[in-house]
N, C-alpha and C positions, 0 to 999 in steps of 0.2 A: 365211527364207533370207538369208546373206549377199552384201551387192549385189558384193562382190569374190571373188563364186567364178570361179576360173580363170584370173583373172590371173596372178597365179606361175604358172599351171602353163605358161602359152605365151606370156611375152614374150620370154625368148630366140630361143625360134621365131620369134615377130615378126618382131623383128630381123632374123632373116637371109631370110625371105620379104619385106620391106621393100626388104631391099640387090638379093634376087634382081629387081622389077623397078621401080627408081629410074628405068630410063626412060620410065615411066610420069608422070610430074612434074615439070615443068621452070618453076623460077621461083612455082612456083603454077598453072600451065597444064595445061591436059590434052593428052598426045600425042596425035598425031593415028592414031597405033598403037595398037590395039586386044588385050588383053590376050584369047589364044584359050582357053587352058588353064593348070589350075595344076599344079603341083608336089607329088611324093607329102609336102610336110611342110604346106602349104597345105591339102592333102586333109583330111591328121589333125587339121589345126585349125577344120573344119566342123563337128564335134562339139562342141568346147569351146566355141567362138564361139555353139551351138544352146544347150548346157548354163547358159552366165553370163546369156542373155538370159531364158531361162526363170528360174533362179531372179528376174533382176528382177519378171518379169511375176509373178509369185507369193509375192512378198516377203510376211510377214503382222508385217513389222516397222513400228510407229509414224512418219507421219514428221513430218519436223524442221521445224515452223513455219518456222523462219528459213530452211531451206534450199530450201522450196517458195516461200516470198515471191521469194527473188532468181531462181528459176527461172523463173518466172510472169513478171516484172517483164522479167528480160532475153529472155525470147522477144517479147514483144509489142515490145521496143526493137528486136529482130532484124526483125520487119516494118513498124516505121516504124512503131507506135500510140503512144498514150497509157498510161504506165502504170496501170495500173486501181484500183480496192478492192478489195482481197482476203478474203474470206469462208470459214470453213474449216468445214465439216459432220464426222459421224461417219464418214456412208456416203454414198450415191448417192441412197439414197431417201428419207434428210432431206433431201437436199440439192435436187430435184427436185420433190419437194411444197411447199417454200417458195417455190420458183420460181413452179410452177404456182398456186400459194392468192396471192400476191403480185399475178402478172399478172390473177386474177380478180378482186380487189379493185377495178381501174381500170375507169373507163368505159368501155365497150363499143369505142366509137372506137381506143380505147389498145389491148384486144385484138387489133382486127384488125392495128392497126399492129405490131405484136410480130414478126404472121408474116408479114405481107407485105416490111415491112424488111428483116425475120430478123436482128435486133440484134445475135443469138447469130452473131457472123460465124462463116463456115466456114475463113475464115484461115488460121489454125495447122494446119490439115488438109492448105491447100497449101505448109506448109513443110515436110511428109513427103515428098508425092508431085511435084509440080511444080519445086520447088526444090532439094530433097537424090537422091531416084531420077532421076530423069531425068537431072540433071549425073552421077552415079555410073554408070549405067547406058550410058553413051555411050562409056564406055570401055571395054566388055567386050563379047565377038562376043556374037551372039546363043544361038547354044549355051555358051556359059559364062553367059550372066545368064540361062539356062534350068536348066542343072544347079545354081547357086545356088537360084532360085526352090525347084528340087523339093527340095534336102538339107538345106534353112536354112529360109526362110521357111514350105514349105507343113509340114515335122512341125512346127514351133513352133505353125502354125495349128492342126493337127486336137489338139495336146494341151490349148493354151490356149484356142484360141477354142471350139471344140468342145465341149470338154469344163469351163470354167469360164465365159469372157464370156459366149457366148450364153445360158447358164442365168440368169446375173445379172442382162443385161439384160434378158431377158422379164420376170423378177422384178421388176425396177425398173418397167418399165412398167406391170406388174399392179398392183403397190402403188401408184401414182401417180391409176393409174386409181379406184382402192376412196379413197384418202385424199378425192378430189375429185368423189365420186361424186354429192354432194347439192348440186351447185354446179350452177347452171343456165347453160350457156355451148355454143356450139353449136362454139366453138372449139379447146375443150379437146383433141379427138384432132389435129388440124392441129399446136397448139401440143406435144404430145408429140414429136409427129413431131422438129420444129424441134430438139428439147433434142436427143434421142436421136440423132439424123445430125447434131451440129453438135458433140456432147461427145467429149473424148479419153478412151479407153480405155485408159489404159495397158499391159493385155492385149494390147491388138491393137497397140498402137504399137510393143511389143517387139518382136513378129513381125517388124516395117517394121527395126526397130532391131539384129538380129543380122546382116541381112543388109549395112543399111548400114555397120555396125561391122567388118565384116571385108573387106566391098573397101575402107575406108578401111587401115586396119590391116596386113592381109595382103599386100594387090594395089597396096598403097601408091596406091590413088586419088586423085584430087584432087578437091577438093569445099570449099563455100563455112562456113570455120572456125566464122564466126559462128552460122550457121542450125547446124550439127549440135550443137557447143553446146547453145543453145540446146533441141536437139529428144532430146538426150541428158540433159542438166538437166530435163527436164518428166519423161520416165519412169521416172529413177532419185529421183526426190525426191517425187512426187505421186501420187495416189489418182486417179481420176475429177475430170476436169476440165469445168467448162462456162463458158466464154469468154465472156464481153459487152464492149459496147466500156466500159463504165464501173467494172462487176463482173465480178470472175475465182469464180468457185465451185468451189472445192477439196475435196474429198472424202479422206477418213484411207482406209489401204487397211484390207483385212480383217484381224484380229485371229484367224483360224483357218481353215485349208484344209484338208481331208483326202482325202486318193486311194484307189484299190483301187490292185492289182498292176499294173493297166492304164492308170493316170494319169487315170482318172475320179472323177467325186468319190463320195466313199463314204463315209457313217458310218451310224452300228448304236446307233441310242436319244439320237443326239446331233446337232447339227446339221453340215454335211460344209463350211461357210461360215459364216463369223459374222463380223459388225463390233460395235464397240466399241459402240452406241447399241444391240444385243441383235436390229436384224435379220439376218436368220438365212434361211438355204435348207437344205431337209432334202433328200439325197438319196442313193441305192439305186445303185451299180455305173451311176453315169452320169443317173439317171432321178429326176427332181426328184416328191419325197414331199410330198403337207400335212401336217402338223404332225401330225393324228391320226396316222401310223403312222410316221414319222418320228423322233418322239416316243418312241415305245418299241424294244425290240431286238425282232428278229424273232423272237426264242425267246418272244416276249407276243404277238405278234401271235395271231390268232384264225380261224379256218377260215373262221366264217360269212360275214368280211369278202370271200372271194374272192363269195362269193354275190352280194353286196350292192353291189359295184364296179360302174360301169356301164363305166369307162377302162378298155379292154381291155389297156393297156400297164402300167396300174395292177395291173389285177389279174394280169397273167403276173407282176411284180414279189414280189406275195404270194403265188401260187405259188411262186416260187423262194423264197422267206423263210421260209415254213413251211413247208414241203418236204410231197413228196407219201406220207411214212408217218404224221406226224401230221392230214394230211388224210384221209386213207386212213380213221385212228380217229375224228374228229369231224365228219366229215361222213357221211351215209349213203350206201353204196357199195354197188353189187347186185355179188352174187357171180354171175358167169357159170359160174365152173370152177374145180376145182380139179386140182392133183397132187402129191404126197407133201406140202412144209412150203412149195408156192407154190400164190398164187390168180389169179386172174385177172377184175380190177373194173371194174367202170362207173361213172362219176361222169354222170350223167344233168343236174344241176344245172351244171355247170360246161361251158360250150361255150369250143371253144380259140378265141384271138385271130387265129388267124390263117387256119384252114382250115373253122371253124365246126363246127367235130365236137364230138364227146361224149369225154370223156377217160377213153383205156383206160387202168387201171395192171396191173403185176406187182408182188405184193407177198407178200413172201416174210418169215416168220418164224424168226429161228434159234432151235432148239430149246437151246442151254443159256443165251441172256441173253434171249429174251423178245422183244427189241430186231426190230423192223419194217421191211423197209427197203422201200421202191417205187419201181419205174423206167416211166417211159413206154413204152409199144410202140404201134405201130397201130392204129388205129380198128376196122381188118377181122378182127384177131385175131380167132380162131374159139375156140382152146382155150390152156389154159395152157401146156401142152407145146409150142405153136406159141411159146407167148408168150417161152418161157424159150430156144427153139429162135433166136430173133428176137436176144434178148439176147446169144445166145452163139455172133454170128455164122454160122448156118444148123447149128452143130451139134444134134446129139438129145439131150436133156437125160438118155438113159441113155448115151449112147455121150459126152457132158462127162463125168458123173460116171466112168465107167470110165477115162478118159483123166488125170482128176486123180488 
């Protein structure tokens, strides 16, 4: 995705949401007038402002060595450090396993000190929240940095965090966890801890980043030039960051994202995330797959699989992927009942996730293609005429057909 989506489309609007409240800014200062509500062109620009940050957070374009160097370099200059060495991995999980195999290497002593210090400062995390919200925030009543919070920040959350950070980082940790499994350290989960709550997310900084971009922007706020820089440069130019006071550990972003209709991630025999280095997360309308069925499109999947799952969220998943007329055929299913070209089954084998029942289907044959279709009904169904009765909204499945 392009990091300049939206620009053209709302800097004239800008502009004149700028001019509407320049008394908001004086000299560099913040009025001491608190901005209560916006403007029906301010409104329309919540959107756009939600739209450009997500695409950053979602970017699966390469970045630019040079351009993450001087960003890296001038945020720690924004907090008065040292500038560091900088390190640039594929992904998160090359870049976290060398961390973690590195700190095992030293003396036991050197471990503890790792986490007790926490090397890995949390710093730049107070240049989101401490430094840039708080100064922005001071300038808007509190129901206006309420209705921001819910129209900006928390959709950015539930599409991005939701639905891609938190998958990746569990991922990362998991994989962290199996790299360093045959290492004998009593430290190792304290010291994940430290990487994972001390690392920038660019996922999640965008969140922080639409909201502060647009009371800068829109509401013409005032706020400290240097740190937003600074904290605008780290998310438009870098992958997954993990900060040391000597080493900066950069992460390339993914190389492939893919969604459903629902902005979950979704693919079908392929992976729904990929980085450049070939790790990979397989997942189903939101629901992270292993690699066995992830692996293949749902039209290979196999019946027996739902048998064999013990994940009950796994296995509704391969329910939904094979749908219940090809289960219908490969699995053995007792006939209860039948009436004219529907039946009414029991799958005895398959208990539902969620109510522990036994799963009733209707599964109805059409007579010129062959072709099987089956829909769920109730556990208590008694007969198929109930069953079809069920489906079609409490009508009788003679008094539907006279009706059609």
């Amino acid at each position: 995705m392009a990091l300049e989506h939206g620009v053209g489309k709302f800097s004239a609007m800008r502009s004149r949401a700028g001019a509407m409240n320049h008394t908001n800014r004086r000299d560099g200062g913040m009025s001491p007038t608190k901005i209560t509500q916006l403007t029906p062109e301010q409104e329309a620009m919540i959107a756009v402002y939600r739209e450009k940050w997500q695409a950053i957070a979602l970017s699966t374009e390469p970045i630019d060595h040079q351009k993450a160097t001087e960003a890296v370099k001038a945020a720690y200059v924004a907090l008065g450090q040292k500038e560091p060495d900088i390190l640039f991995f594929d992904s998160p999980s090359q870049a976290i396993t060398t961390i973690i195999l590195h700190r095992l290497e030293q003396p036991w002593w050197r471990q503890i000190g790792s986490i007790v210090w926490a090397d890995l400062k949390p710093s730049l995390w107070s240049l989101v929240w401490n430094r840039l919200w708080k100064q922005l925030s001071h300038q808007l009543s509190n129901q206006l940095s309420h209705q921001l919070e819910q129209h900006i920040w928390r959709n950015l959350w539930s599409d991005v965090w939701n639905q891609v950070a938190s998958l990746l980082r569990n991922l990362v940790l998991q994989e962290a966890q199996r790299q360093v499994l045959n290492q004998k350290s009593i430290y190792i989960d304290e010291e994940l801890k430290v990487l994972l709550n001390t690392c920038i997310q660019p996922e999640l900084w965008a969140c922080y980043g639409s909201r502060f971009d647009f009371c800068r922007s829109m509401l013409n706020c005032a706020c400290d030039r240097q740190k937003w820089s600074a904290f605008e440069s780290l998310v438009t130019n870098c992958g997954w960051i993990f900060p040391n006071d000597r080493i900066c550990y950069v992460c390339d972003r993914p190389t492939k994202l893919s969604f459903d209709s629902e902005n979950r991630l979704h693919a079908e025999g392929e992976p729904a995330l990929e980085f450049a280095d070939g790790y990979s997360l397989y997942s189903f309308h939101g629901v992270r797959l292993p690699k066995k069925y992830g692996k293949l499109h749902p039209n290979q999947w196999q019946a027996e699989w739902v048998l064999e799952e013990d994940n009950s969220e796994l296995r509704r998943v391969l329910i939904q992927g094979i749908g219940y007329g090809r289960i219908c055929q490969e699995l053995e299913a007792q006939l209860l009942d039948s009436w004219q070209d529907y039946s009414l089954l029991k799958i005895d084998n398959i208990i539902d996730w969620r109510d522990g029942e036994p799963i009733y289907l209707l599964k109805m044959t059409c007579p010129s293609t062959g072709f099987i279709h089956a829909m769920r009904v109730p556990p208590d169904t008694s007969s198929a005429r109930e069953a079809i009765a069920w489906v079609n909204w409490g009508i009788d499945p003679e008094e539907f057909q006279t009706q059609t």
